[in-house]
C-alpha positions as CSV (number, residue, x, y, z in Angstrom):
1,X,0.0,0.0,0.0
2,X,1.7,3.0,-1.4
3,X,1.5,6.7,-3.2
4,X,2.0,6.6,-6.7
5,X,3.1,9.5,-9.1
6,X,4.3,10.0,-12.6
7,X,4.5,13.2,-15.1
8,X,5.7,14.5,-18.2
9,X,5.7,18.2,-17.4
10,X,9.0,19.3,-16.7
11,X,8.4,20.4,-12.8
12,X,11.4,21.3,-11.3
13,X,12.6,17.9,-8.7
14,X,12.3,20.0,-5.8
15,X,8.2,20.9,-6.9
16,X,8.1,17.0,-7.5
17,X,9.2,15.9,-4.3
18,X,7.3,18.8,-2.1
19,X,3.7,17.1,-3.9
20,X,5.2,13.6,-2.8
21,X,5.8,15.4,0.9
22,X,2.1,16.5,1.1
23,X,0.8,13.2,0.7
24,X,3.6,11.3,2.4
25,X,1.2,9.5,5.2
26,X,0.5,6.9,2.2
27,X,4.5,5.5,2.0
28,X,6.1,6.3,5.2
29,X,9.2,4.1,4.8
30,X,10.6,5.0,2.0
31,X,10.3,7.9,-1.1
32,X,11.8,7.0,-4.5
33,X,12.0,9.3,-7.2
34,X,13.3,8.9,-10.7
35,X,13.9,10.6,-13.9
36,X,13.7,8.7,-17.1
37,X,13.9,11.1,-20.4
38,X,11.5,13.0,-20.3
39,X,9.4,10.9,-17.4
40,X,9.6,11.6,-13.2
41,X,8.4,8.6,-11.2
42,X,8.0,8.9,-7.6
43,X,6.9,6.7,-5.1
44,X,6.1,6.7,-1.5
45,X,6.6,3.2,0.4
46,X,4.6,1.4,2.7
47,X,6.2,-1.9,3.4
48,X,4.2,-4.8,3.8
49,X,5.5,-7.3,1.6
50,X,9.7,-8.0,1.4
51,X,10.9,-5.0,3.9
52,X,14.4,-5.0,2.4
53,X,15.3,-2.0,0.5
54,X,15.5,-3.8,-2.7
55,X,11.7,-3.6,-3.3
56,X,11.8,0.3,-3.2
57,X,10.1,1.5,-5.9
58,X,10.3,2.7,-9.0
59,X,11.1,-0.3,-9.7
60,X,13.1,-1.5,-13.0
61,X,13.4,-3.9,-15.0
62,X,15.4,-4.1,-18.0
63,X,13.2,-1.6,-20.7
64,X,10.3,-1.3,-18.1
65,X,10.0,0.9,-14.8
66,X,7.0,0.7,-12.4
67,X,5.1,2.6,-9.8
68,X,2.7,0.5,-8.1
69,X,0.3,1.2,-5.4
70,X,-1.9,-1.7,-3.3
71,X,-1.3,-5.8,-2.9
72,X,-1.5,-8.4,-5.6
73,X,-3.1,-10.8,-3.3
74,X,-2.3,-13.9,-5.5
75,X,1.5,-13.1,-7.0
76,X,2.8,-16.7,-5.5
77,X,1.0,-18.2,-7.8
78,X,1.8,-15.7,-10.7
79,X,5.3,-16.0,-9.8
80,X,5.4,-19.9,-9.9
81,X,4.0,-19.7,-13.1
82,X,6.6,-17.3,-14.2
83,X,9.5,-19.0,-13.2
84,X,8.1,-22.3,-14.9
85,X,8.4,-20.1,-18.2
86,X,11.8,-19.5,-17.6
87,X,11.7,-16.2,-15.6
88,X,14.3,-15.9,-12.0
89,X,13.3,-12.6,-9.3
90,X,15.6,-10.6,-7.4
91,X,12.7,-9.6,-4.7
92,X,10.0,-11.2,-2.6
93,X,7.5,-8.9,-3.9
94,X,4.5,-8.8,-5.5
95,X,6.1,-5.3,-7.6
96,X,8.5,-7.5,-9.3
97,X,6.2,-10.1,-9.6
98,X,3.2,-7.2,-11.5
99,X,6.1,-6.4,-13.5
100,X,7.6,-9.1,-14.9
101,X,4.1,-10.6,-15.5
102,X,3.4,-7.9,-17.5
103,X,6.5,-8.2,-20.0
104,X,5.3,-11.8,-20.5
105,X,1.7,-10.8,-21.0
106,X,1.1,-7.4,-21.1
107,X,-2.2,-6.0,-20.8
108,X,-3.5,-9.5,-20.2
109,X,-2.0,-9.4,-16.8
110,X,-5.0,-7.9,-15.4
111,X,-7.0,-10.9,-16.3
112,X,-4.8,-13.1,-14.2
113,X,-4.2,-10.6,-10.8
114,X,-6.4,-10.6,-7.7
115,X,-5.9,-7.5,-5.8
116,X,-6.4,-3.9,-5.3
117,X,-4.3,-2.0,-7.3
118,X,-3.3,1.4,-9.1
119,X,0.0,1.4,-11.0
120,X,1.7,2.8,-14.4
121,X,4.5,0.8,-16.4
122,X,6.9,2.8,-18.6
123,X,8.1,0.9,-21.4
124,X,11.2,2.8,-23.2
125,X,11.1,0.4,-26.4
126,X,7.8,1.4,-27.1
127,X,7.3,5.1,-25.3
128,X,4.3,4.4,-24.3
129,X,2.8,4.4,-20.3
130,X,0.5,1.3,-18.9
131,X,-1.6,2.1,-16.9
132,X,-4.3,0.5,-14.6
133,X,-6.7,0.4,-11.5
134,X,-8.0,-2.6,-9.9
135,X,-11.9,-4.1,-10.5
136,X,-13.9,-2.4,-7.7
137,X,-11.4,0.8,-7.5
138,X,-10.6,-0.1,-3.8
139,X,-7.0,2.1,-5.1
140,X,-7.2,5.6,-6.1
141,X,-6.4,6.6,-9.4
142,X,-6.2,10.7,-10.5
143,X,-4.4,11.8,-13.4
144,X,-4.4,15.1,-15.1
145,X,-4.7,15.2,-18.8
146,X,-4.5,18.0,-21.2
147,X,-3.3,18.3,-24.9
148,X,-0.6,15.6,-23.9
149,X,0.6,16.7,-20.9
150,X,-0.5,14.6,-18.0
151,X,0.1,14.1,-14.2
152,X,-0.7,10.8,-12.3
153,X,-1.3,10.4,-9.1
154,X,-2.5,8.4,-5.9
155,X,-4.5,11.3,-4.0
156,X,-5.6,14.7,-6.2
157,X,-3.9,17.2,-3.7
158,X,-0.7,17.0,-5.8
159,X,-2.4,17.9,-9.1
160,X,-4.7,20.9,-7.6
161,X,-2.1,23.8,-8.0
162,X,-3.4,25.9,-10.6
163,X,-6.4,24.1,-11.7
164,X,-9.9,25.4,-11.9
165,X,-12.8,24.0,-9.3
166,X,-15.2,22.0,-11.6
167,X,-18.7,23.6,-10.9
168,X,-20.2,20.5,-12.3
169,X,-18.5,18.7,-9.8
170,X,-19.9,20.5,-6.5
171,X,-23.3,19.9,-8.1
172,X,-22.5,16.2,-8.2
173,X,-21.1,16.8,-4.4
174,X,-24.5,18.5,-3.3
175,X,-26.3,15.9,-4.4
176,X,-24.7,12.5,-3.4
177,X,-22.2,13.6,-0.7
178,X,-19.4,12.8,-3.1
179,X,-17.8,13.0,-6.5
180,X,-18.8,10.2,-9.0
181,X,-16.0,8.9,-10.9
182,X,-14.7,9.8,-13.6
183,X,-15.4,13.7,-12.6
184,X,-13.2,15.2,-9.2
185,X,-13.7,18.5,-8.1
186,X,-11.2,20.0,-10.9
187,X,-11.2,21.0,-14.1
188,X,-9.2,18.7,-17.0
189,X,-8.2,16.0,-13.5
190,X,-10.1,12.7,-13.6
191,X,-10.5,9.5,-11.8
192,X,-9.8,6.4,-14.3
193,X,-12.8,4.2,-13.4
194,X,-12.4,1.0,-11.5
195,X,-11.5,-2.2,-14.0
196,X,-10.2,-0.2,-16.7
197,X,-6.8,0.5,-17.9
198,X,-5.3,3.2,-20.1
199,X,-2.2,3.7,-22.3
200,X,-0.5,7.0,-23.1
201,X,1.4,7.3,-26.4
202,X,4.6,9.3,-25.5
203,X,5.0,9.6,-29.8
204,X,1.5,10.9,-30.3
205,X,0.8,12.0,-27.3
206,X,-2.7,10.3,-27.1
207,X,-4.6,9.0,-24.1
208,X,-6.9,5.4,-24.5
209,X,-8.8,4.1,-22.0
210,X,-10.8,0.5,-22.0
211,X,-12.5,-1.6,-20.1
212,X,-11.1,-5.1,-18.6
213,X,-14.2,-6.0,-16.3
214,X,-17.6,-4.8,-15.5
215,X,-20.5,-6.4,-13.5
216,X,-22.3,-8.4,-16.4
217,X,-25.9,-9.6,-16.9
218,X,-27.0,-12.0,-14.0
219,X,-27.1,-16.0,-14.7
220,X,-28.3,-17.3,-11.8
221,X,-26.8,-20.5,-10.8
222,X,-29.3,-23.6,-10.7
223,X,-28.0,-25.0,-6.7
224,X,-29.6,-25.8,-4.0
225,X,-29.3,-23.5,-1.1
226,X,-27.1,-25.9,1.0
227,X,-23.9,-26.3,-1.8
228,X,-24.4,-22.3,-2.1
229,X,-23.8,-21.7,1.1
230,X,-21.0,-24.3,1.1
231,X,-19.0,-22.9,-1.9
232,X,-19.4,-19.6,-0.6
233,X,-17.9,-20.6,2.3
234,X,-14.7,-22.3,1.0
235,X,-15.1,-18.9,-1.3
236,X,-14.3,-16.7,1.7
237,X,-12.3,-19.2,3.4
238,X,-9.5,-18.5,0.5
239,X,-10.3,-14.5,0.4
240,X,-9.1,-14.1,3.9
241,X,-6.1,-16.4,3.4
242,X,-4.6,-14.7,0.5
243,X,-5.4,-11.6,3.0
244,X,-3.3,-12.8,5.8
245,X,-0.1,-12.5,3.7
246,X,1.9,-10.1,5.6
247,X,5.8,-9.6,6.6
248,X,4.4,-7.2,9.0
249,X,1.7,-7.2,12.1
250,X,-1.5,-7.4,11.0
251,X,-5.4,-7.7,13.1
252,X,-8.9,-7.4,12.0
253,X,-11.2,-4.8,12.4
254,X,-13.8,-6.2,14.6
255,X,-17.6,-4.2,15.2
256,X,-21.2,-5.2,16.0
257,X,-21.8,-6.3,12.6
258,X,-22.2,-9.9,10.6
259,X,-19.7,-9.0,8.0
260,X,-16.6,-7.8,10.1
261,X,-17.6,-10.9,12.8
262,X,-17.1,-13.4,9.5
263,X,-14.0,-12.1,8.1
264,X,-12.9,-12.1,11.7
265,X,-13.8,-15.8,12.3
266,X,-12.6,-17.1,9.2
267,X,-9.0,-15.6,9.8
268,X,-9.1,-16.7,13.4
269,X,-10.0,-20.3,12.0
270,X,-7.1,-19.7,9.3
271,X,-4.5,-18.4,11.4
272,X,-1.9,-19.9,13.8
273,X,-1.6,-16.8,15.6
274,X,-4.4,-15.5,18.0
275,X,-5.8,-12.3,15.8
276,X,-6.0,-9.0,17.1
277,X,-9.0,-7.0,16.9
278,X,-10.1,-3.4,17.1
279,X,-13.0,-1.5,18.1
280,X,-14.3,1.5,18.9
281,X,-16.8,2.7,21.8
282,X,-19.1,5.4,22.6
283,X,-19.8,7.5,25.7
284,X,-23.3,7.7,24.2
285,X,-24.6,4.2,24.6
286,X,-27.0,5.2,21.6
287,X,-23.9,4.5,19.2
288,X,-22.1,2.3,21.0
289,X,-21.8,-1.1,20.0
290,X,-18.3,-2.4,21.4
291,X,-20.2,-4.6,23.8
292,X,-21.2,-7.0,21.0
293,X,-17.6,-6.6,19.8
294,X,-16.7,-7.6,23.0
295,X,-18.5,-10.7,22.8
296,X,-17.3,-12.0,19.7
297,X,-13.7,-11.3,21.0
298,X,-14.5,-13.8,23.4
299,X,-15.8,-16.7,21.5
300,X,-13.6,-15.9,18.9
301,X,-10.4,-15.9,21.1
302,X,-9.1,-12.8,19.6
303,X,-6.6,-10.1,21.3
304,X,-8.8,-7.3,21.5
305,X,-8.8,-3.6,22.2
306,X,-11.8,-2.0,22.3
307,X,-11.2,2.4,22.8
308,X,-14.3,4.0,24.0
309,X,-14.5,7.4,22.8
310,X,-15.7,11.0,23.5
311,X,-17.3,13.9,21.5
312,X,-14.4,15.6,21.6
313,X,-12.3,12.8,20.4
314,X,-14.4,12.9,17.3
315,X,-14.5,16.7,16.8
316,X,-10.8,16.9,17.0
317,X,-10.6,14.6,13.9
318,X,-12.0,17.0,11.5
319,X,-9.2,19.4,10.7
320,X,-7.4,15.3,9.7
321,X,-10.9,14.8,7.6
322,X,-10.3,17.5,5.6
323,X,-6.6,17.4,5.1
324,X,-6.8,13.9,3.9
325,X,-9.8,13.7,2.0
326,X,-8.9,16.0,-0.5
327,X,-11.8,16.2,-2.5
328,X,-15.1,17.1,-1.0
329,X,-16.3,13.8,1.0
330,X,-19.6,14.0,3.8
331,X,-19.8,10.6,4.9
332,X,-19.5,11.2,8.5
333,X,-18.7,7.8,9.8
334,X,-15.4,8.7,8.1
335,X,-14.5,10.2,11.1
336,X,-15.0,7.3,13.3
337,X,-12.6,5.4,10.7
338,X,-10.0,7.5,11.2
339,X,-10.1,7.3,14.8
340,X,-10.4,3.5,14.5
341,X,-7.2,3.6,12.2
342,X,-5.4,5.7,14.3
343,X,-5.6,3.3,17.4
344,X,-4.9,0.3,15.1
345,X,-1.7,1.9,14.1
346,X,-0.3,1.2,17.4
347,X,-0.5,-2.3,17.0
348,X,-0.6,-3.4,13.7
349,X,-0.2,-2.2,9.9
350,X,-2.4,-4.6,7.9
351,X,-6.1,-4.9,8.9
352,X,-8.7,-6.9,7.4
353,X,-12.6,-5.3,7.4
354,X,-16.5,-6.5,6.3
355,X,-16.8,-3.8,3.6
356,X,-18.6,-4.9,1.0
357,X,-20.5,-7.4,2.5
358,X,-23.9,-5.2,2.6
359,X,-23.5,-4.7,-0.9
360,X,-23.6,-8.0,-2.4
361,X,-25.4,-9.5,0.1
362,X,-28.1,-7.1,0.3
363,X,-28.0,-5.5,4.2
364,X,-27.9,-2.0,4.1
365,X,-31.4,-0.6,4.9
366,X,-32.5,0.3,1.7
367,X,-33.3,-3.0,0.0
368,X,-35.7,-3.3,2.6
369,X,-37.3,-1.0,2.0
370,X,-37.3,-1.8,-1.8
371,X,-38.9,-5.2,-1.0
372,X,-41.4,-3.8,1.3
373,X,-42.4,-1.2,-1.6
374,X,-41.7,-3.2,-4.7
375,X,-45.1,-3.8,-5.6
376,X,-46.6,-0.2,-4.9
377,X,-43.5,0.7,-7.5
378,X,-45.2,-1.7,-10.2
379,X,-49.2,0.3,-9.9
380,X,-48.9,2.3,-13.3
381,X,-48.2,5.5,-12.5
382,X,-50.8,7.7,-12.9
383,X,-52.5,5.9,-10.3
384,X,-49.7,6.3,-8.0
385,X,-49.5,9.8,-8.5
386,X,-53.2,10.0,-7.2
387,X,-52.8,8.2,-4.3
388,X,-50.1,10.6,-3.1
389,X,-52.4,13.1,-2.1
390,X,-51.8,14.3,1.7
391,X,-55.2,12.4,3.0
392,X,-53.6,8.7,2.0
393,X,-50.8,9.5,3.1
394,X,-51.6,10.5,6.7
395,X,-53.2,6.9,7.5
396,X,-49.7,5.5,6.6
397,X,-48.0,7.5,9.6
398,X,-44.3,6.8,10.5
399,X,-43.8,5.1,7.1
400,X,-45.1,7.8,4.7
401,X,-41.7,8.9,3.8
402,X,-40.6,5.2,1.8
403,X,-43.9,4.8,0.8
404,X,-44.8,8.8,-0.6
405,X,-40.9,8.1,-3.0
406,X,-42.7,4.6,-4.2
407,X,-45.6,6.4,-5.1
408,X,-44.5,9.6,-6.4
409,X,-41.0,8.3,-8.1
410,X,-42.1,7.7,-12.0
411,X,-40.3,4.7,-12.7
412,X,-38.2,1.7,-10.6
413,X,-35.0,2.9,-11.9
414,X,-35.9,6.4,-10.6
415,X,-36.9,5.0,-7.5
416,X,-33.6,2.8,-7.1
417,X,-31.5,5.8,-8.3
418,X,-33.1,8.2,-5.5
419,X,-31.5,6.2,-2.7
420,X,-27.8,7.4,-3.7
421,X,-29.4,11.1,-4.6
422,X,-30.8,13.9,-2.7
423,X,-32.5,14.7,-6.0
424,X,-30.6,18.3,-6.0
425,X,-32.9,19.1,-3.4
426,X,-30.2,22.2,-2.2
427,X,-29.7,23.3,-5.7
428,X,-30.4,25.8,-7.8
429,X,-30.3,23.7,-10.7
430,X,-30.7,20.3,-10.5
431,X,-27.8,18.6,-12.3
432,X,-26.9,14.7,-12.3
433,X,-24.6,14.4,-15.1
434,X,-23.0,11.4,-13.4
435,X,-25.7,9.4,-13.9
436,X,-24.6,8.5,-17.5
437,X,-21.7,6.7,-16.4
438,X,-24.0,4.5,-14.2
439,X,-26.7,3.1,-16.5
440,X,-25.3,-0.9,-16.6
441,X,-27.2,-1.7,-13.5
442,X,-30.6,-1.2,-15.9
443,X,-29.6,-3.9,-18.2
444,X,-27.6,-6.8,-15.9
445,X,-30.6,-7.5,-14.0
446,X,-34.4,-7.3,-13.9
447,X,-34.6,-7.9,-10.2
448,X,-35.0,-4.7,-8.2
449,X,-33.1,-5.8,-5.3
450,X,-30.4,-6.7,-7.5
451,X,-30.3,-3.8,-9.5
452,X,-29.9,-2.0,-6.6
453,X,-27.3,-3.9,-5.3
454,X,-25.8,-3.1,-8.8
455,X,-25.7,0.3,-8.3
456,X,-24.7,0.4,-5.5
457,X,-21.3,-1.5,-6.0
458,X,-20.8,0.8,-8.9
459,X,-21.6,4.3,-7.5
460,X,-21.5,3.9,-3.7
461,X,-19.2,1.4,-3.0
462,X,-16.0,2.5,-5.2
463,X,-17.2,6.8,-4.3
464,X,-18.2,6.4,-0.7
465,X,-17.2,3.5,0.6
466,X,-13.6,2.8,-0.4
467,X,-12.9,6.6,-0.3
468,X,-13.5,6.2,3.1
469,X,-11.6,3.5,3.9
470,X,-8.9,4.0,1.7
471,X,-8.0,7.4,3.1
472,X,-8.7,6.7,7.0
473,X,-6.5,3.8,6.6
474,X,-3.7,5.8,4.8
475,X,-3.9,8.8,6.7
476,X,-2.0,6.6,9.8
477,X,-0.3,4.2,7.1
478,X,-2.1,1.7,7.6
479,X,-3.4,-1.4,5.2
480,X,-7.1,-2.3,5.0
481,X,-8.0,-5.3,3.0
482,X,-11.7,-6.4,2.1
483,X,-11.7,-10.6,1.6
484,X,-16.0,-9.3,0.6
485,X,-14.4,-7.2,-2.3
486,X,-12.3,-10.2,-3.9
487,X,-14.3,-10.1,-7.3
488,X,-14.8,-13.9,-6.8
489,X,-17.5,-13.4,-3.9
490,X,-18.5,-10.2,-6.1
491,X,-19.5,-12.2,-9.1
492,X,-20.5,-15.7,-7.3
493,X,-22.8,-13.5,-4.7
494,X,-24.5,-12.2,-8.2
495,X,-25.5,-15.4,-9.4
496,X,-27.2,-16.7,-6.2
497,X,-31.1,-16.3,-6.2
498,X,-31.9,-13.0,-4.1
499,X,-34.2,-15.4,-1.8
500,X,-30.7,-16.7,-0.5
501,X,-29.4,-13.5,0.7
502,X,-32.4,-11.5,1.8
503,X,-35.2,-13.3,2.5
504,X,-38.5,-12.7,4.8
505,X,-36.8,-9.6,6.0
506,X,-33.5,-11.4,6.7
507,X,-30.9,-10.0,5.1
508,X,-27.7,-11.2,4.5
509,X,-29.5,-14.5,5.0
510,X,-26.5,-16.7,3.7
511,X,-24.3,-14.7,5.6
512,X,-25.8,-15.1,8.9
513,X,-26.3,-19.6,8.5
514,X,-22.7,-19.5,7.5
515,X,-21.6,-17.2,10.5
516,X,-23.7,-19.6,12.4
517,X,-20.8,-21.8,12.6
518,X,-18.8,-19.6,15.0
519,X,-21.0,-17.6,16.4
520,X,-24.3,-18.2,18.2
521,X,-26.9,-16.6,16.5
522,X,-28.9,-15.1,19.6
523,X,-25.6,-12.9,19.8
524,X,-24.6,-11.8,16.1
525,X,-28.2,-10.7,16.1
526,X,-28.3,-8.0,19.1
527,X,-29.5,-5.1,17.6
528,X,-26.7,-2.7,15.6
529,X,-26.4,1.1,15.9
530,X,-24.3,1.0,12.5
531,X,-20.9,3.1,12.5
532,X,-22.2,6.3,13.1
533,X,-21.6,9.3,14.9
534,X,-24.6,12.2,16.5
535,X,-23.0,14.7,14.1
536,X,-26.4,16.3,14.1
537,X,-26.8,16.9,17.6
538,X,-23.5,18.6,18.0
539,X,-24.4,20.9,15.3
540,X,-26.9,22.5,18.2
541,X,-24.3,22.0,20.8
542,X,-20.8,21.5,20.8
543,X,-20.0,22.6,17.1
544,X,-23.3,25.4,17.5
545,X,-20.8,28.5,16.9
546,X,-18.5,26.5,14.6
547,X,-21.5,25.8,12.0
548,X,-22.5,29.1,11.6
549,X,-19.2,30.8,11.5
550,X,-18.4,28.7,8.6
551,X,-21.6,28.5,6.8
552,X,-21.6,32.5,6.6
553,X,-23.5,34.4,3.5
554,X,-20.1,35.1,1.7
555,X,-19.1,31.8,1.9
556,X,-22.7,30.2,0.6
557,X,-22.8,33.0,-1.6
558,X,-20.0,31.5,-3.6
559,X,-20.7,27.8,-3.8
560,X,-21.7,27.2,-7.5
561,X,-25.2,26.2,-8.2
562,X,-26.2,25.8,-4.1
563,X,-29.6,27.5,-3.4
564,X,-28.5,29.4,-0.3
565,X,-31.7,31.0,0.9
566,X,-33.5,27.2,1.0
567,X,-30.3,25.9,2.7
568,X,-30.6,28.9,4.9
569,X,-34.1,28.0,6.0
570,X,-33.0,24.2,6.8
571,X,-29.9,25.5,9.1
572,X,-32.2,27.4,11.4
573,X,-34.8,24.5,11.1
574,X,-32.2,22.3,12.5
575,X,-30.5,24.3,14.7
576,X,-33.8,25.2,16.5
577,X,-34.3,21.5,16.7
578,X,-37.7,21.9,14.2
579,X,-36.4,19.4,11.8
580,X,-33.2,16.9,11.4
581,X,-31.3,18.6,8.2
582,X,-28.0,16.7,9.6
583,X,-27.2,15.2,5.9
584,X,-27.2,18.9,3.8
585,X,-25.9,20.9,6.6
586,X,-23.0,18.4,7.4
587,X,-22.0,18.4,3.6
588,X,-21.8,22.1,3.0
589,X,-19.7,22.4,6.1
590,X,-17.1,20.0,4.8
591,X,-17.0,21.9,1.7
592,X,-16.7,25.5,3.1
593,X,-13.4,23.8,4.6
594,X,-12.4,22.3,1.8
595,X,-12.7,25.8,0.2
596,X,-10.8,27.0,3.2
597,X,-8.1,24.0,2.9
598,X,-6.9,24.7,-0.7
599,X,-7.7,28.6,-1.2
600,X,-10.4,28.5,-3.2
């Protein structure tokens, strides 16, 4: 797990390395930099895999020289098959290994790799750059490109001197709390999307970019439940153990929840070495889950450190939120990551986590509430306009609000695609120009719960979710690694029937029978708070004067697109305890400091 950067505009080396400094908390160990014609690698070095020097990066090899950032989770076997065709390594890494595969191969590599990744390969015979991010973008990948001049890099905070803000962008921000790839919040930088791969032609200076691997239309298997459950299990059984390979400490992050309770079993199963474990606590027993943590520890026979932690303990983390997300990012439990990545840090450098299990295996809230409301969604739609009015929907009570979007939402797609949108409800102008790179999930699938899923491992889970992860992790160097986002339980969960992961209200049904087998059920199903923090409530208290200093007139003003008399109205609203506006008050704060954190 590294920083990766390369160029072709001719920065002076002390500009080079100064960009490298502000982002050094990805690569503490060790900085390479290196010219090549008319190239500048650099590379910041987290060591996790063969410590000795001779793995520092960039890394060479005869006509080839590479800058890699992430793990290639299965090079052993890559590298047997290498040396069987007559090629001998200097290293114990998976670098050399990435590298030398891809002189044998080339862009065929990627078909054979299972990992996260982000890396470029210079190749001086040819003068051209290969380049390439792994399936579910769990890496980062930003690169500048303009008329042939191009900058690559792991985080965007190198390649933001001098660029424009991308009004577009903020829109996108406003409306689902971050920036869908391929836009970022500048003009002429880009995120390359997740399973593709690009090459620049140094001669012609030309840019290509193509697709490797995409979710595809659904086949679902014929199998009974019973061998499905079993294969899955043997499934995640071999994604944690190609997880565990580590020449440094590493633990598992442990919570309330099914998903990190699995991954933790199935290493603690796998491993000859009692794991160590990591939560975090609350003083408000509302949030607190480490209790159940605490319980697994037990059963499990884990090493565990649970933290219990304050407001302020929170609070103090956001000046670190903004410094290290360096695009506009208002997922709050991001804070509560970075706190539980700090703690980790003293203790290990490789962690293992349940991300991604709610995605393919269908527990976050919302596909409940698609099955609860999928056939109201099917009533043509005139008819569901009508029932709309006010006086139906008063005899539905609490759950008006799920069943008033199934009703009034024209289509299913719509109604799926308002669960990762606020429908530009703060803007002037409602924009959603990211939703043309997010159509696939219409045609892969004609089960709503599925298509959903789809979505949401295409938007949400490579824009929110591994944001998050990636850049708590980084921000105290350390390595988090997601056995539930190997593209193996990816594709296999998308051919199971949805009746085997959510079914009768149970979701993550599969989940929970194969959990089963460590875990007593009566205590993997205590009730879950979900990693969350009462951001709203210290709006009105602790961060009261904070808010509204920040979320001044000039500042709102200024914010492209954002309809600052109606977000006006919802501040007061909230602060007056009226309404909860916790989602769009908490967003343009972390953008007013974004502004504040770059000058613009």
């Amino acid at each position: 797990m590294c920083g990766i950067y390369l160029t072709n505009i001719p920065y002076e080396e002390g500009i080079i390395k100064d960009k490298l400094k502000s982002i050094s908390f990805r690569g503490p160990n060790y900085t390479g930099f290196k010219k090549e014609g008319i190239l500048y690698f650099g590379h910041l070095r987290l060591s996790i895999l063969d410590l000795d020097p001779r793995s520092n990066q960039p890394m060479v090899s005869d006509n080839l020289t590479i800058v890699f950032n992430g793990e290639i989770y299965n090079y052993k076997d890559i590298k047997q098959d290498l040396i069987e065709l007559g090629y001998s390594f200097n290293t114990e890494s998976d670098t050399e290994v990435l590298l030398l595969g891809y002189k044998h191969w080339g862009k065929h590599i990627l078909e054979k790799i299972n990992g996260m990744f982000a890396f470029c390969i210079y190749d001086s015979n040819t003068n051209k750059v290969f380049s390439a991010r792994d399936r579910l973008g769990v890496k980062p990948f930003y690169y500048y490109w303009n008329n042939g001049r191009f900058e690559i890099c792991s985080q965007i905070r190198p390649l933001l001197q001098g660029k424009s803000i991308n009004e577009d962008a903020i829109s996108m921000y406003l409306d689902t709390d971050y920036i869908p790839s391929p836009y970022t919040i500048a003009e002429n930088v880009f995120k390359l999307p997740p399973g593709n791969f690009c090459f620049i032609d140094l001669n012609t200076n030309k840019l290509k970019i193509e697709e490797y691997w995409n979710l595809k239309e659904v086949k679902i298997k014929d199998i009974s439940y019973k061998d499905a459950k079993n294969t899955l299990h043997n499934l995640l059984i071999d994604a944690v153990k190609i997880r565990l390979q580590s020449d440094v400490p590493i633990g598992s992050f442990l919570s309330g929840g099914i998903d990190s309770a699995l991954i933790t079993s199935l290493a603690s199963k796998i491993s000859d070495k009692k794991i160590n474990t990591f939560s975090i606590g609350f003083d408000n027993p509302k949030y607190d889950e480490s209790n159940i943590a605490e319980q697994f520890s037990e059963i499990l026979g884990t090493n565990h450190n649970t933290t219990i932690c304050t407001s302020k303990d929170i609070l103090d983390l956001i000046p670190k939120l903004i410094e290290v997300y360096d695009e506009p990012f208002a997922d709050s439990s991001a804070l509560p990551s970075l706190l539980l990545n700090s703690i980790a840090k003293n203790h290990v450098t490789v962690a293992l986590s349940g991300d991604g299990g709610d995605e393919s295996f269908l527990g976050y809230d919302h596909f409940e509430s698609l099955e609860r409301n999928k056939f109201i969604i099917k009533i043509p739609y005139f008819i569901r306009k009508f029932l709309s009015a006010p006086i139906f929907l008063k005899a539905i009570g609490k759950d008006s609000y799920r069943v008033r979007n199934a009703l009034t939402t024209k289509t299913e797609n719509d109604f799926i695609e308002n669960i990762f949108s606020r429908k530009g409800f703060i803007l002037k102008e409602k924009r959603q120009n990211w939703t043309a790179h997010y159509q696939g999930y219409k045609k892969w699938s004609n089960s709503l719960l599925q298509k959903a899923a789809d979505l949401n491992i295409k938007l949400w889970l490579e824009n929110d979710s591994n944001v998050k992860v990636d850049r708590a992790s980084m921000a105290y160097s350390v390595e988090v690694r997601s056995p539930f986002l190997d593209y193996r339980v990816i594709e296999y969960a998308r051919s199971l029937p949805t009746s085997f992961r959510y079914k009768k209200g149970r979701q993550k049904r599969i989940l929970r029978d194969i959990l089963k087998e460590y875990i007593p059920e009566e205590v993997f199903n205590l009730p879950k708070s979900g990693f969350s923090v009462p951001i709203g409530e210290w709006m009105r208290h602790e961060l009261k004067d904070e808010f509204y200093k920040a979320l001044n007139d000039d500042f709102l003003n200024k914010v492209p697109n954002l309809n600052s008399s109606k977000f006006k109205i919802l501040l007061e609203e909230h602060m007056k305890g009226q309404k909860n506006h916790t989602p769009y008050i908490w967003k343009v704060y972390v953008l007013s400091k974004w502004y504040d954190e770059f000058n613009f």
